[in-house]
One Martini backbone bead per residue (centre of mass of N, CA, C, O) as a GRO file, in nm:
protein
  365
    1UNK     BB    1  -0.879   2.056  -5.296
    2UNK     BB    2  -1.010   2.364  -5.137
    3UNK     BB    3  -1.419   2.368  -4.988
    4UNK     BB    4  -1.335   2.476  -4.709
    5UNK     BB    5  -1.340   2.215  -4.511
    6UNK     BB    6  -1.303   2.057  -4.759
    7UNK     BB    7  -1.139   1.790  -4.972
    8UNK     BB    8  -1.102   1.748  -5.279
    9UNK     BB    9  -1.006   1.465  -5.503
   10UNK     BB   10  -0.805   1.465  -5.824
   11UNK     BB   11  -0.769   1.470  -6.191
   12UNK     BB   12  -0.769   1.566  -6.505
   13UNK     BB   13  -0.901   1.335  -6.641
   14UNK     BB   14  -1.160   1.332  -6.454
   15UNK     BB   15  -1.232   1.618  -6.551
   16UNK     BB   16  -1.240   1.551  -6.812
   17UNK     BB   17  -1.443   1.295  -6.804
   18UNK     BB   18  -1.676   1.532  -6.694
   19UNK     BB   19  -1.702   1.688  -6.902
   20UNK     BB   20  -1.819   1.527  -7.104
   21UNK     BB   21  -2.046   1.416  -6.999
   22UNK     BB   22  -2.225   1.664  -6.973
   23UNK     BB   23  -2.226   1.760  -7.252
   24UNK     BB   24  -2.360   1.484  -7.348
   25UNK     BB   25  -2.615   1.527  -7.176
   26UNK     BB   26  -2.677   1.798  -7.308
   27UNK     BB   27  -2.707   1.642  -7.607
   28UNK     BB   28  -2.933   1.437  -7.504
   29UNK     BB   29  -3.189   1.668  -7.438
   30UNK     BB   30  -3.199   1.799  -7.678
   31UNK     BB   31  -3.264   1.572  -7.853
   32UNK     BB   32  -3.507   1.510  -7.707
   33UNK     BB   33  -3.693   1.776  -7.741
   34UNK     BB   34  -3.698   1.759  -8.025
   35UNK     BB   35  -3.863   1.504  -8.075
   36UNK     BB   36  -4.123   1.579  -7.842
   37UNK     BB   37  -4.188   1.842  -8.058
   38UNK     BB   38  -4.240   1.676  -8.307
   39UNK     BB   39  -4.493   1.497  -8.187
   40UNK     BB   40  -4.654   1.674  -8.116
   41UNK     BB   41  -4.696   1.807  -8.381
   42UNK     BB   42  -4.822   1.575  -8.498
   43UNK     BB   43  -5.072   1.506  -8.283
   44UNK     BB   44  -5.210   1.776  -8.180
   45UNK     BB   45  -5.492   1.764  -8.388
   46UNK     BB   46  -5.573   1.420  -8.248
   47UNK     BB   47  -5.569   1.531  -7.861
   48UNK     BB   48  -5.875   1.437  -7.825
   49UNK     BB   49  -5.890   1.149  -7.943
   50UNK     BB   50  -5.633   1.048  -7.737
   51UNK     BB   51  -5.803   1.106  -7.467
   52UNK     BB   52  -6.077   0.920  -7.548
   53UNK     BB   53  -5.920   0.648  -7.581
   54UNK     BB   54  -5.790   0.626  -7.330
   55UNK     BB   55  -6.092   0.663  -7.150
   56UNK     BB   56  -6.179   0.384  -7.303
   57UNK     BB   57  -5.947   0.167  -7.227
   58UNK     BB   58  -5.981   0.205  -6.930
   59UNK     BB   59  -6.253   0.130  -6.918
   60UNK     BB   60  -6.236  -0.106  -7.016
   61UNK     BB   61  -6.013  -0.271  -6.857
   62UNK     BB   62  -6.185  -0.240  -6.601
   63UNK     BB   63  -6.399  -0.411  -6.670
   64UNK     BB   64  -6.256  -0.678  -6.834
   65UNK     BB   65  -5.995  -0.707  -6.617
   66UNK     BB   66  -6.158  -0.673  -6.349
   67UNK     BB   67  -6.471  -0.738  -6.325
   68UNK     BB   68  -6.524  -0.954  -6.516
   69UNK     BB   69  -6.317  -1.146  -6.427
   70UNK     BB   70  -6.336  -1.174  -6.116
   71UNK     BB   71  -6.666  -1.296  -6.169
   72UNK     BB   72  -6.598  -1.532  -6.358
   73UNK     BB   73  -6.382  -1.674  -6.180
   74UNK     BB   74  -6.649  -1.702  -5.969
   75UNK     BB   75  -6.855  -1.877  -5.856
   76UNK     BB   76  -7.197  -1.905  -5.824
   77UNK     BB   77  -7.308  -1.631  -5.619
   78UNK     BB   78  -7.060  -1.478  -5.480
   79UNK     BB   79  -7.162  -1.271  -5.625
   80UNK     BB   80  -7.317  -0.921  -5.642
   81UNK     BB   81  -7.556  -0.665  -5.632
   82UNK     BB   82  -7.576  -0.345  -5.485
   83UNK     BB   83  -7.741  -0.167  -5.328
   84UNK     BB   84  -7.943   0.131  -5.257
   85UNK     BB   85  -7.957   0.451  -5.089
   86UNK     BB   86  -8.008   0.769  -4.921
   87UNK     BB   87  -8.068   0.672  -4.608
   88UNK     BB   88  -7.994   0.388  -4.525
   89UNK     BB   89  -7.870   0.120  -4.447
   90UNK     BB   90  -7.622  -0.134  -4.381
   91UNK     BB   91  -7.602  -0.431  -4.543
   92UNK     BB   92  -7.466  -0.753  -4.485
   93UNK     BB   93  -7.461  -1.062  -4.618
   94UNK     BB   94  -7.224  -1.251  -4.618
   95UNK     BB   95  -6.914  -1.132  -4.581
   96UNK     BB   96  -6.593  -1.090  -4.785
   97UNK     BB   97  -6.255  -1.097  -4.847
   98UNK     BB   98  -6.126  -1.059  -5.153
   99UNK     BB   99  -5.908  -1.175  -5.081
  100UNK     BB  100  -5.863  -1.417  -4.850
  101UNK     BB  101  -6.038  -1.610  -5.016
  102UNK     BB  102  -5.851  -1.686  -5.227
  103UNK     BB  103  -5.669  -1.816  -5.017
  104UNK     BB  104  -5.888  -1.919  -4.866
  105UNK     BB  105  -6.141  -2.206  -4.847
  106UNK     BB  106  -6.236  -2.136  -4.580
  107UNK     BB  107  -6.370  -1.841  -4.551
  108UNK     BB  108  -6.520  -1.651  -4.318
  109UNK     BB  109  -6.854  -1.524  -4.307
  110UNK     BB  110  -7.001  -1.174  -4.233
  111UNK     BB  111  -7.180  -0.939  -4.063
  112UNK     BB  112  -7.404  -0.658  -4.103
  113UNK     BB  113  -7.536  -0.329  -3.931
  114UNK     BB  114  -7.683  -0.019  -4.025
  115UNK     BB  115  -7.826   0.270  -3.870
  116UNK     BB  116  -8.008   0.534  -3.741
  117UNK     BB  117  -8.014   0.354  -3.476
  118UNK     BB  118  -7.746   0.163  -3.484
  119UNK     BB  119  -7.454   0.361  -3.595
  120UNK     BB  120  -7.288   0.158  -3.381
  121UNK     BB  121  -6.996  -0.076  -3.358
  122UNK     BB  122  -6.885  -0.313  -3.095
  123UNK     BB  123  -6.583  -0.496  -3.122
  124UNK     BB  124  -6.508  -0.831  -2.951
  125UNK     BB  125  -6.192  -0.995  -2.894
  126UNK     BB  126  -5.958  -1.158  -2.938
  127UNK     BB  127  -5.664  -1.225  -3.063
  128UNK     BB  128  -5.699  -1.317  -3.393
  129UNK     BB  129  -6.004  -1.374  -3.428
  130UNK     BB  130  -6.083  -1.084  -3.689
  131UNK     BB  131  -6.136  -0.761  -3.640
  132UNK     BB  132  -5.925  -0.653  -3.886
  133UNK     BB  133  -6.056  -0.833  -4.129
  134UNK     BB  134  -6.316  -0.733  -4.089
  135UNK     BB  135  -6.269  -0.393  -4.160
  136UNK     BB  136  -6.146  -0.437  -4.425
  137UNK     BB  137  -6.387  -0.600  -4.557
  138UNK     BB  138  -6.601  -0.344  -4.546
  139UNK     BB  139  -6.452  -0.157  -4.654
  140UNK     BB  140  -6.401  -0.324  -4.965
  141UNK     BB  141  -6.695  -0.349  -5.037
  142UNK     BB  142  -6.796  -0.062  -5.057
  143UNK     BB  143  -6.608   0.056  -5.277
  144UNK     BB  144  -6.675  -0.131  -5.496
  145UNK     BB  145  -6.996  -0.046  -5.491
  146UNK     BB  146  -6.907   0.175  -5.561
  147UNK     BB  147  -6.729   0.166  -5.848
  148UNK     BB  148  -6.919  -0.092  -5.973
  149UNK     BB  149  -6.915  -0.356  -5.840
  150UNK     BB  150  -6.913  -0.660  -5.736
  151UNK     BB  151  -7.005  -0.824  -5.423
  152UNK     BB  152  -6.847  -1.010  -5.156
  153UNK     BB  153  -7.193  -1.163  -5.124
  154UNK     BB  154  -7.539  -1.219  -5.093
  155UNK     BB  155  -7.612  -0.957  -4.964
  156UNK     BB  156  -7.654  -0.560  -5.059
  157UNK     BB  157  -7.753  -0.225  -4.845
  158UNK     BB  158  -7.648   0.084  -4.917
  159UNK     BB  159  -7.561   0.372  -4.921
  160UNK     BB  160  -7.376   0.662  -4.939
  161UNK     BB  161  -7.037   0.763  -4.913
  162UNK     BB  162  -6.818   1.075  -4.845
  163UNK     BB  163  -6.598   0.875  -4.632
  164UNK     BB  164  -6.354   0.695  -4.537
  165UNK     BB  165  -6.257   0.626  -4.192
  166UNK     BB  166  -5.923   0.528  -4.061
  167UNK     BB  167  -5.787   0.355  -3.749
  168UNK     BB  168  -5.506   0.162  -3.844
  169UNK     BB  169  -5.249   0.093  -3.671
  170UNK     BB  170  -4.964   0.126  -3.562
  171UNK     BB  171  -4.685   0.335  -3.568
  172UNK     BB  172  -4.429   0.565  -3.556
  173UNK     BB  173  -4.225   0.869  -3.674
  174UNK     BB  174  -3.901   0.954  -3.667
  175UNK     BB  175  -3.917   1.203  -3.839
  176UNK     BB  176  -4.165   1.341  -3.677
  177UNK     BB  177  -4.120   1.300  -3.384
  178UNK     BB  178  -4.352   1.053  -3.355
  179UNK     BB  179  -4.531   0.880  -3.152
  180UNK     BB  180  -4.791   0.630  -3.094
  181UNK     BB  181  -4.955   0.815  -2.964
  182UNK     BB  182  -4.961   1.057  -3.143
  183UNK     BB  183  -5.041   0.940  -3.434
  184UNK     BB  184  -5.305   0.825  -3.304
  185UNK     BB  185  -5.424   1.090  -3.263
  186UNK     BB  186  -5.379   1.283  -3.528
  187UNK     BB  187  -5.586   1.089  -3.689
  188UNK     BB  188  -5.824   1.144  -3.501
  189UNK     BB  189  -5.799   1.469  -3.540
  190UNK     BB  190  -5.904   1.422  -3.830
  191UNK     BB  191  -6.151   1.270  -3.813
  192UNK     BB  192  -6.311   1.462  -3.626
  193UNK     BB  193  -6.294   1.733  -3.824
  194UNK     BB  194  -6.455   1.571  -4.076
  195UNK     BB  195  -6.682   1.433  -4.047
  196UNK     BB  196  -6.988   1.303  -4.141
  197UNK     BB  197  -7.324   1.153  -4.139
  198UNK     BB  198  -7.216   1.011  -4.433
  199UNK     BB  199  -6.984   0.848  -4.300
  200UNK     BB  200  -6.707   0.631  -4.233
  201UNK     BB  201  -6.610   0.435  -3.924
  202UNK     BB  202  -6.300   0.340  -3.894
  203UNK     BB  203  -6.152   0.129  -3.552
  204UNK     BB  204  -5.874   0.046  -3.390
  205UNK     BB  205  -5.756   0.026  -3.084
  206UNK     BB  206  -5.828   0.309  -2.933
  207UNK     BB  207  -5.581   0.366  -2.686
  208UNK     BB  208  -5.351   0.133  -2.641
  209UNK     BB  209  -5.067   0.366  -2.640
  210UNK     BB  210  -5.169   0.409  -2.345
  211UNK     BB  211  -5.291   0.431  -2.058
  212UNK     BB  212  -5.551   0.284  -1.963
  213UNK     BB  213  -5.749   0.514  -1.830
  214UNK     BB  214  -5.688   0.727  -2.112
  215UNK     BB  215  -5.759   0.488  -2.310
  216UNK     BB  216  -6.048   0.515  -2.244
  217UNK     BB  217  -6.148   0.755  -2.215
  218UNK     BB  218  -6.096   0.837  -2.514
  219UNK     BB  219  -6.231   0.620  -2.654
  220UNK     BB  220  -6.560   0.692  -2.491
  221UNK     BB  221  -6.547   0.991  -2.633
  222UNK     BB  222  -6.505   0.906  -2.922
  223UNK     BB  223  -6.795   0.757  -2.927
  224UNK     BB  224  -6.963   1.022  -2.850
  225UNK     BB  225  -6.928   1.195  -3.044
  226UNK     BB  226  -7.019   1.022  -3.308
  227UNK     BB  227  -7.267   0.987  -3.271
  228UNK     BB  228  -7.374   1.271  -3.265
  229UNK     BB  229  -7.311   1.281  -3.554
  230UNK     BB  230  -7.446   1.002  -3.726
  231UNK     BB  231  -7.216   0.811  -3.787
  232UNK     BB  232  -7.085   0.541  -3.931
  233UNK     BB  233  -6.941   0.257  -3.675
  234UNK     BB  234  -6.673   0.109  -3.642
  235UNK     BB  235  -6.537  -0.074  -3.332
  236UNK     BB  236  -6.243  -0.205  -3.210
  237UNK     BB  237  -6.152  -0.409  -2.912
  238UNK     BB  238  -6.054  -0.493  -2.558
  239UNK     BB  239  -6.230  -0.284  -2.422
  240UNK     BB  240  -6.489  -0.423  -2.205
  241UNK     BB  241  -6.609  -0.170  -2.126
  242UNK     BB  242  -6.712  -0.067  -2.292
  243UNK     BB  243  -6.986  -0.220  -2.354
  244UNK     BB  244  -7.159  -0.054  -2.166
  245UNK     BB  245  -7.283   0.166  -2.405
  246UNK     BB  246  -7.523  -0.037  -2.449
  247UNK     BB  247  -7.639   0.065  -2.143
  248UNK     BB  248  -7.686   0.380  -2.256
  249UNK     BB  249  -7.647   0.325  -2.554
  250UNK     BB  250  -7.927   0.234  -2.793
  251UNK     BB  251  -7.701   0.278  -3.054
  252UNK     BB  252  -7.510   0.002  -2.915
  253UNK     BB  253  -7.364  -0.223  -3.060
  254UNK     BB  254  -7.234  -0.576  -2.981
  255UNK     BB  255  -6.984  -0.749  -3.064
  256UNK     BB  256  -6.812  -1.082  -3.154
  257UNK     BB  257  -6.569  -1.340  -3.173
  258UNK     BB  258  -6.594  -1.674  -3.151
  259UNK     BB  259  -6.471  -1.842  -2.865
  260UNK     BB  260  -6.306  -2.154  -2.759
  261UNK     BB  261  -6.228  -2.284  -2.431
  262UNK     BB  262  -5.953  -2.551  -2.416
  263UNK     BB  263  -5.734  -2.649  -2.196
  264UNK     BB  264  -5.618  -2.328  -2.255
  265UNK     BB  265  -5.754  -2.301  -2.531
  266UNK     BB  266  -5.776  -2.103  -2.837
  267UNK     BB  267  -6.063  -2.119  -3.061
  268UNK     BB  268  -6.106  -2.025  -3.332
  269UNK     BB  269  -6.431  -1.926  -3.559
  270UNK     BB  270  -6.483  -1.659  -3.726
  271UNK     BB  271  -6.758  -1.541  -3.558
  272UNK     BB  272  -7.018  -1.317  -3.573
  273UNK     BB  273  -7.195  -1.217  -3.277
  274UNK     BB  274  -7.366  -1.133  -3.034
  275UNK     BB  275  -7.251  -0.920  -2.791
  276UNK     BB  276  -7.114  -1.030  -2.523
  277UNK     BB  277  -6.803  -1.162  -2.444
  278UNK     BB  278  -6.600  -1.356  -2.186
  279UNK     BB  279  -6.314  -1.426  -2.189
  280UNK     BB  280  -6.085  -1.550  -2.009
  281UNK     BB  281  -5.765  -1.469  -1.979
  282UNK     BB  282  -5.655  -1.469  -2.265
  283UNK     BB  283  -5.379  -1.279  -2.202
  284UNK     BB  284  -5.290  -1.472  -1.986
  285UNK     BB  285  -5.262  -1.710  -2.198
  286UNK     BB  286  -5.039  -1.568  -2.399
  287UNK     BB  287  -4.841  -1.530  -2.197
  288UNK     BB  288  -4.771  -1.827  -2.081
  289UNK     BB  289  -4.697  -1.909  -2.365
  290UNK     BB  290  -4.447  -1.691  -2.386
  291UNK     BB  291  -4.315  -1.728  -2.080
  292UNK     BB  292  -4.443  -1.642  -1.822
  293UNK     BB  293  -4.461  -1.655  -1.527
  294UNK     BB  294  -4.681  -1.800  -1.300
  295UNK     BB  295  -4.687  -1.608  -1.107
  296UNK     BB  296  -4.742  -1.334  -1.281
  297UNK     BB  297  -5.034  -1.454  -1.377
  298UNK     BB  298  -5.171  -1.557  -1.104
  299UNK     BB  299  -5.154  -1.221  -0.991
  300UNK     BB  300  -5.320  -1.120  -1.269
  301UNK     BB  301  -5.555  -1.315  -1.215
  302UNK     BB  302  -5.626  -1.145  -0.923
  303UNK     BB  303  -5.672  -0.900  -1.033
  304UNK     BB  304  -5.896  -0.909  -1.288
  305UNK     BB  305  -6.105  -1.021  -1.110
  306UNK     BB  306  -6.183  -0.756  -0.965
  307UNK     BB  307  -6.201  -0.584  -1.191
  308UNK     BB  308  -6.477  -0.742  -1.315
  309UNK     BB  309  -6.674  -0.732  -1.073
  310UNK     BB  310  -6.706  -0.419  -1.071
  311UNK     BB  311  -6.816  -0.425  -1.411
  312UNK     BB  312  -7.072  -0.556  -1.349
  313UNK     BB  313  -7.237  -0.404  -1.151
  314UNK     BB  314  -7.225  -0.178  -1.307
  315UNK     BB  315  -7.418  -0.262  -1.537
  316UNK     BB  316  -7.646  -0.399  -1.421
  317UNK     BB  317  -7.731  -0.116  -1.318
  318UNK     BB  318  -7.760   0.032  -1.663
  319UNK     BB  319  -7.985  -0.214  -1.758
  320UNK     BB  320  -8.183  -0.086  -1.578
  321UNK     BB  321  -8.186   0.213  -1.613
  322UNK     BB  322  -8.242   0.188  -1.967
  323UNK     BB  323  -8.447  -0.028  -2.082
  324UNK     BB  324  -8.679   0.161  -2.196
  325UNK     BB  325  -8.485   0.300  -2.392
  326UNK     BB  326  -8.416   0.042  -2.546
  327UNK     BB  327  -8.690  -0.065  -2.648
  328UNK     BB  328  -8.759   0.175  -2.800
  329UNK     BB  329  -8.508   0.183  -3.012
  330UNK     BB  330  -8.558  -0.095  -3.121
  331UNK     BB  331  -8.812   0.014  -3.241
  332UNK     BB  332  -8.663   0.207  -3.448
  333UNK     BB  333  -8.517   0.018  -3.588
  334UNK     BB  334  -8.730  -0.117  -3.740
  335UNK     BB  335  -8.891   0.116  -3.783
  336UNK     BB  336  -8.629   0.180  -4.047
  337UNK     BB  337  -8.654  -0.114  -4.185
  338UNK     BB  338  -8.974  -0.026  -4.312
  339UNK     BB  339  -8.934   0.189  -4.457
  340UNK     BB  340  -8.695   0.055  -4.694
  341UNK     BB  341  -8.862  -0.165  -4.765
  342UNK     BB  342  -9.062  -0.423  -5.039
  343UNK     BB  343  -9.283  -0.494  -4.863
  344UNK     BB  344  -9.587  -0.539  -4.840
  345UNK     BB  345  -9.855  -0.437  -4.643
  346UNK     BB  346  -9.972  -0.675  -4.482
  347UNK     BB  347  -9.690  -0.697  -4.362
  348UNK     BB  348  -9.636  -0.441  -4.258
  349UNK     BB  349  -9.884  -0.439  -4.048
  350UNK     BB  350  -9.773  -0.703  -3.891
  351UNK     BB  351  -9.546  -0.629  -3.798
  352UNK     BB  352  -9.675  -0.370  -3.627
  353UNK     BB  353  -9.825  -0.568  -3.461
  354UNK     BB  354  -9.551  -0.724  -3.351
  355UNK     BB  355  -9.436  -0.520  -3.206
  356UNK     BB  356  -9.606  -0.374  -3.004
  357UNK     BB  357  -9.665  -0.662  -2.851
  358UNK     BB  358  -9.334  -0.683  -2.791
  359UNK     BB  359  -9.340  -0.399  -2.642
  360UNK     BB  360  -9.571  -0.437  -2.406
  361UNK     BB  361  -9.407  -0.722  -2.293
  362UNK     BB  362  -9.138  -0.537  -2.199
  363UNK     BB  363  -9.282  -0.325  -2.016
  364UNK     BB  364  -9.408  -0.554  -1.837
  365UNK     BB  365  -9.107  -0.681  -1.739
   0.00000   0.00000   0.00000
């Protein structure tokens, strides 16, 4: 049989045994309709009862298959209760990934603090270092403590936020012909078009799906837009170039995650540790290992070099010229954090006069 250009090939019987198919479904349907008209109208004047009972089995399961059961089967201290405030920092002490330390049982614990004044973090250390898993950790922590559960940490005081934004992972999508650098762009310009100042921004290497130069700028961007947002944001990266915003803008702290270099390899400790650190030419290390050629290492090896040397006179050169600025900051960041505390007036008079002492030392230095 011929159906425009195709060609459909069948037999009596096939065509028999395809209506009765049909039929019995066509009656398999109609009796389920009739069952499930009839259970409705016995339940119909019940229907407020039981989807009462509902939400109270689903509320019962999650206290106690969920928060409870997690709670009580981790040693005594594990976890904790956090604290709120309406417009207070974000602290974490000794915060852990909920699922990978059940994993791993020697799982490095790392802090977190985010303020008014220091609205921003840029995280950078080597591949493999820690700084994905620090990202989804703090993701993970936030979310468990607003829906009301007890988060691994030894304390947490934070805000409530009204949208976590995340730019996490590479990957094209080649239904949507979009490679991972418009995909990578597509996500950051939802993320900018929708932020606001309650928001979290999570960020994992934007920027490094094109030529450096363009990645570092739009980098380097967008963490000046969101500053001015002053949206909570936490950024992981490897352009340590971005390092500098912190010698220009002081509400913008660095960290790293501690890597020792021995012997040409790289001893990771995933702690996160204050400031930037330079591994000198970890990616380096990491090529010569995966076989490229020494020549190839030792010729990047004298480039990156030289491109190094003129990053540090630059930076010191900004750190000289925002000096005052940055001192200025740190101190509004401490009353930032006296503002929000519970300690006695004895303390915090004694605090502010330590502060005060310390800001006229550090001027006249």
């Amino acid at each position: 049989m011929k159906h425009g250009k195709n060609i459909h090939c069948s037999s009596f019987e096939l065509a028999s045994l395809n209506v009765r198919n049909k039929s019995a479904a066509v009656e398999c349907f109609m009796r389920t309709e009739l069952f499930l008209e009839g259970l409705i109208d016995c339940i119909r004047n019940d229907a407020s009862i039981l989807t009462l009972l509902a939400e109270v089995l689903c509320l019962l399961d999650m206290l106690v298959n969920s928060f409870a059961h997690m709670i009580s089967t981790k040693p005594v201290d594990r976890y904790t209760r956090p604290e709120f405030t309406d417009d207070g920092p974000v602290a974490i002490d000794a915060g852990r990934h909920p699922i990978l330390e059940s994993i791993h049982g020697d799982f490095v614990p790392n802090n977190l603090f985010l303020s008014e004044a220091s609205n921003m973090v840029i995280v950078m250390g080597p591949n493999m270092s820690g700084k994905s898993t620090y990202l989804q950790q703090v993701c993970l922590i936030i979310i468990l403590a607003q829906i009301g559960c007890y988060i691994p940490a030894r304390f947490a005081s934070m805000r409530v936020v009204d949208r976590i934004f995340t730019r996490i992972g590479t990957g094209d999508n080649v239904e949507y012909n979009s490679s991972t650098f418009m995909t990578e762009m597509k996500e950051t310009a939802f993320l900018m078009q929708n932020v606001s100042s309650k928001s979290l921004i999570v960020m994992d290497e934007l920027g490094r799906a094109t030529s450096s130069s363009d990645g570092f700028a739009i980098a380097w961007s967008c963490c000046e837009h969101l500053l001015s947002r002053k949206a909570y944001t936490i950024f992981a990266t490897h352009m340590e170039g971005l390092s500098e915003m912190a010698t220009i803008y002081p509400n913008v702290k660095i960290l790293h995650f501690e890597v020792d270099l021995r012997n040409n390899r790289l001893d990771f400790k995933f702690h996160l540790r204050d400031g930037p650190r330079h591994v000198p030419h970890y990616g380096l290390l990491l090529a010569g290992v995966a076989g490229l050629p020494n020549s190839v290492v030792e010729t990047a090896r004298t480039i990156t070099t030289k491109i190094a040397e003129e990053d540090v006179k630059r930076m010191l050169t900004n750190c000289e010229k925002y000096h005052s600025v940055q001192v200025a900051y740190q101190v509004a960041q401490k009353l930032i954090c006296l503002k929000y505390s519970n300690q006695s007036e004895e303390y915090v008079r004694q605090t502010l006069q330590n502060l005060k002492d310390s800001y006229m030392k550090e001027m006249l230095n």
